[in-house]
C-alpha positions in Angstrom: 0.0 0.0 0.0 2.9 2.6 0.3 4.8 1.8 -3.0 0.7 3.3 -4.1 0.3 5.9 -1.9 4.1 6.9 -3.0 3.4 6.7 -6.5 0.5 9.1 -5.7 2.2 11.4 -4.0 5.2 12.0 -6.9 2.1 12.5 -9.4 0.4 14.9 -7.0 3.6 16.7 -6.6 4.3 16.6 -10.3 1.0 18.1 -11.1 1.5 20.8 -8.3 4.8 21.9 -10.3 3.2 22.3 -13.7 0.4 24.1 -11.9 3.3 26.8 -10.5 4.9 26.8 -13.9 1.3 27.4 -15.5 1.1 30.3 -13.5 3.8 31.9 -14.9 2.0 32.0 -18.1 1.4 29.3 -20.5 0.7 28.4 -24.3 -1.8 26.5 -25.5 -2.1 24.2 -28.6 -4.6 21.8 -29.6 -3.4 18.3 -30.9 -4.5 16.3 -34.1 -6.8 14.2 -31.5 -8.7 17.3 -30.4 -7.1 17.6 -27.7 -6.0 21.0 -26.4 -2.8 20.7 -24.2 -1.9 23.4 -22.0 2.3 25.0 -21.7 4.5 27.0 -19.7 6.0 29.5 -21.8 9.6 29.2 -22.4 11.6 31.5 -19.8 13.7 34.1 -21.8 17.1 34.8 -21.2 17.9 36.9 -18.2 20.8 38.8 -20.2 19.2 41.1 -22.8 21.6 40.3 -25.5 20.2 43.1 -27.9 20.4 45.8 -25.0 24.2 45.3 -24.4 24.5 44.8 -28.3 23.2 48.7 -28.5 24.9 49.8 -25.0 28.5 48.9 -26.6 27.6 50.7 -29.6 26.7 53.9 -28.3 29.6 54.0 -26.3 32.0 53.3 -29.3 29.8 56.3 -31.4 30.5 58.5 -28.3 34.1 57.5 -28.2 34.3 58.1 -31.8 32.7 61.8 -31.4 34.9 62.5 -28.7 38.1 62.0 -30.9 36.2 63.8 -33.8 35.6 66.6 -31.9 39.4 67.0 -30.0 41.6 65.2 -32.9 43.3 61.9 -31.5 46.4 63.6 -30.7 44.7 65.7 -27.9 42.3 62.8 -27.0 46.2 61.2 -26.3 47.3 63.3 -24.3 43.9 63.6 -22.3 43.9 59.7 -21.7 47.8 59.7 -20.8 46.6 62.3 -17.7 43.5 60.2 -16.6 46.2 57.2 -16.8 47.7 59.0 -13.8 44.6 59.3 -11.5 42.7 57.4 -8.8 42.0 53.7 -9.9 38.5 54.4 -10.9 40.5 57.2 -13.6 42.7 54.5 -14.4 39.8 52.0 -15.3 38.2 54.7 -17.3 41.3 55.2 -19.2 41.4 51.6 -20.1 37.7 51.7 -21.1 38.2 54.9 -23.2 41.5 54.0 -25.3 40.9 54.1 -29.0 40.1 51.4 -30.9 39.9 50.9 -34.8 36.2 50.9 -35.0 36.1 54.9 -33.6 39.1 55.9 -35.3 37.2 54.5 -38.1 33.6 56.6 -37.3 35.6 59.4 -36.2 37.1 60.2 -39.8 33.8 60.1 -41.0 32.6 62.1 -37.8 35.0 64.7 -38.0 34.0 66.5 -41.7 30.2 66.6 -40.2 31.1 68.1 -37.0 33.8 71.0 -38.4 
């Protein structure tokens, strides 16, 4: 009588997780039997991939303004001084060095912005 009342118990359990993942939202479909068969949406991912996509884009357009607007000589010499700060200075100076991508969108910045 326990290996039953065990058996009933997983199910009951079972059915008690798919009711809490129902909740969250579900989809439903109906089958070639008729049958219409309830399911939890699929979780999305917790990193918005698109987000950071645009976030690190920006920031290289805003780089490449930046060295459009003081010439990449000066933009040197300002990232050589903010070398020399605090650690947080430092980090931004390693964040903020050139790259080819805004050198690239900086000569095409720099005619639009003189």
């Amino acid at each position: 009588m326990s290996d039953a009342f065990q058996g009933f118990d997983s199910r009951l359990k079972a059915i008690g997780r798919k009711r809490t993942r129902l909740a969250q939202g579900y989809v439903s479909k109906v089958g070639k039997d008729g049958l219409i068969i309830f399911r939890p949406k699929r979780r999305k991912s917790g990193l918005p991939l698109r987000g950071l996509f645009y976030l690190a884009l920006g920031f290289t357009f805003f780089k490449a303004v930046i060295i459009a607007h003081l010439g990449a000589p000066l933009y040197g010499d300002r990232l050589a001084q903010l070398a020399q700060g605090s650690i947080v200075e430092q980090a931004g100076a390693v964040v903020m060095q050139t790259d080819p991508v805004s050198e690239l969108l900086s000569t095409y910045i720099r005619p639009i912005l003189r």
